[in-house]
C-alpha positions as CSV (number, residue, x, y, z in Angstrom):
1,X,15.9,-10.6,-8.2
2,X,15.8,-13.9,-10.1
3,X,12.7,-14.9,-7.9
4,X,10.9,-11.6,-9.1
5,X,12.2,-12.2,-12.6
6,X,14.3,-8.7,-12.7
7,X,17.0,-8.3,-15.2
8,X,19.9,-6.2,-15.4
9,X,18.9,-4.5,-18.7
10,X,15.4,-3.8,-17.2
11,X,17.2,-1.2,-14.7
12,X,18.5,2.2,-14.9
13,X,21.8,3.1,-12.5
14,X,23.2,6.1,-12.0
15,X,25.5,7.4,-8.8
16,X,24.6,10.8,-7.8
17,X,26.2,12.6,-4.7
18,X,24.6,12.3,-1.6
19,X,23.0,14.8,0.1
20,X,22.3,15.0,3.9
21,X,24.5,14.7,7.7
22,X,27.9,13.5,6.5
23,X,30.5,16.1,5.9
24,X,32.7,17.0,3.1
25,X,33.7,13.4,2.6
26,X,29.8,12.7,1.7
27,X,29.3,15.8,-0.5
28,X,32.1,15.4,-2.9
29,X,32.2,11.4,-3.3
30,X,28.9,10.0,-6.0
31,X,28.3,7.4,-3.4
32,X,24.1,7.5,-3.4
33,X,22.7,4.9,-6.1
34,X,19.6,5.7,-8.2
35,X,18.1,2.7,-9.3
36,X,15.1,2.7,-11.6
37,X,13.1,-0.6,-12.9
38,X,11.9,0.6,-16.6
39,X,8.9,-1.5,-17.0
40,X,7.3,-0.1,-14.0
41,X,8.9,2.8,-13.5
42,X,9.5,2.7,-9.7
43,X,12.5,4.5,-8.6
44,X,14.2,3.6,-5.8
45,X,17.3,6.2,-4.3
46,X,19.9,5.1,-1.6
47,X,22.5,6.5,0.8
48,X,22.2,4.1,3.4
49,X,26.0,3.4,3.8
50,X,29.2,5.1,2.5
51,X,30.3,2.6,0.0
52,X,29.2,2.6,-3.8
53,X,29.2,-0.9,-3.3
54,X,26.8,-1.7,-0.5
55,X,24.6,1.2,-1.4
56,X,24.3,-0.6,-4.8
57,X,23.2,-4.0,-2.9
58,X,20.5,-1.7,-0.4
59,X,19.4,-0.5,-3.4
60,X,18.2,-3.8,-5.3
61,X,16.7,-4.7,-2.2
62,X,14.4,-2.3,-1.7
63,X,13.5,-2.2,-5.2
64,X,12.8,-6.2,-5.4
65,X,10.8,-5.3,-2.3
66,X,8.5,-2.3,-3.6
67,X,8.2,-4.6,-6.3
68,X,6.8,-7.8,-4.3
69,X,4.7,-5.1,-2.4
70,X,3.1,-3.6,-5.8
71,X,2.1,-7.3,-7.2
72,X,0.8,-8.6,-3.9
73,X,-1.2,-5.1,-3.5
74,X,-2.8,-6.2,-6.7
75,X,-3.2,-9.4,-5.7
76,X,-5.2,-8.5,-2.1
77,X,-7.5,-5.9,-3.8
78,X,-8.6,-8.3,-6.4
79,X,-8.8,-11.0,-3.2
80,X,-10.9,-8.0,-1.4
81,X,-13.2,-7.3,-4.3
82,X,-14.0,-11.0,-4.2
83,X,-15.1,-11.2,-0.4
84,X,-16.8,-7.6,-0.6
85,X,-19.2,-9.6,-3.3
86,X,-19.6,-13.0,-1.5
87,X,-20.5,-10.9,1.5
88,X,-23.0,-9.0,-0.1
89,X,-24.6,-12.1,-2.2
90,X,-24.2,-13.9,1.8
91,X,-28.2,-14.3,3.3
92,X,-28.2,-12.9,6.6
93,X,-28.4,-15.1,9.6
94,X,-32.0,-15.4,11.3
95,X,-30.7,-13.5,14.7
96,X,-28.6,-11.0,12.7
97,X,-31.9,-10.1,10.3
98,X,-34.4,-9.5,13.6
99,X,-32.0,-8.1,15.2
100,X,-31.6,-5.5,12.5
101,X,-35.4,-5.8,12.3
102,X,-35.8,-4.4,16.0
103,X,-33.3,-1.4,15.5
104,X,-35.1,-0.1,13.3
105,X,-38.6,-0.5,14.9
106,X,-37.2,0.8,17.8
107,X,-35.5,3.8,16.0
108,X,-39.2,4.0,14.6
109,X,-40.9,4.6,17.5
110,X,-38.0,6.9,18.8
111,X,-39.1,9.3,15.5
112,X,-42.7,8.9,16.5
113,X,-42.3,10.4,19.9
114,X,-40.6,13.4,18.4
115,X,-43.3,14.9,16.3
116,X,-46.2,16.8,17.5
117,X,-48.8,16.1,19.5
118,X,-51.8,15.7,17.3
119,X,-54.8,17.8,18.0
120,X,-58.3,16.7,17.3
């Protein structure tokens, strides 16, 4: 969390009861931690074990991890965007532009045979 710069104040906690395979135990007990980063508003809900404690640590987790996901998501589209434009400002090779250059002559001729026979 310090790495990601995430503060305490910056999240929301509440403890909500589970829901779910577990039995009574599980359904009277507020065990599952709801865990929301305010700035972004990702919301991240956990049941994983049946301690407040650990579901409160699981919690964080995933959260610092959805948030690492979302930055570096916005870091590989802007990457991609870059690529996509040095590809397209890229001069094609010599081999790659005749053979390009023959597909289509050949799909040419291909669309000549099709038509009609002329008549004269």
């Amino acid at each position: 969390m310090q790495a990601l710069e995430i503060e305490d104040a910056q999240l929301e906690e509440k403890f909500v009861i589970g829901s779910g395979r577990g039995g009574q135990k599980l359904q009277k007990t507020a065990s599952c931690v709801y865990l929301k980063h305010i700035p972004t508003g990702i919301v991240v809900k956990c049941q994983a074990e049946r301690s407040r404690q650990s579901n409160r640590y699981f919690a964080r987790r995933r959260l610092c991890e959805k948030l690492e996901a979302q930055r570096n998501l916005k870091q590989t589209k802007e990457k991609q965007q870059a690529d996509k434009i040095r590809r397209q400002k890229k001069r094609r090779s010599r081999r790659s532009k005749q053979k390009m250059l023959d597909d289509k002559h050949h799909q040419s001729t291909v669309k000549k045979r099709r038509r009609k026979p002329e008549t004269e």
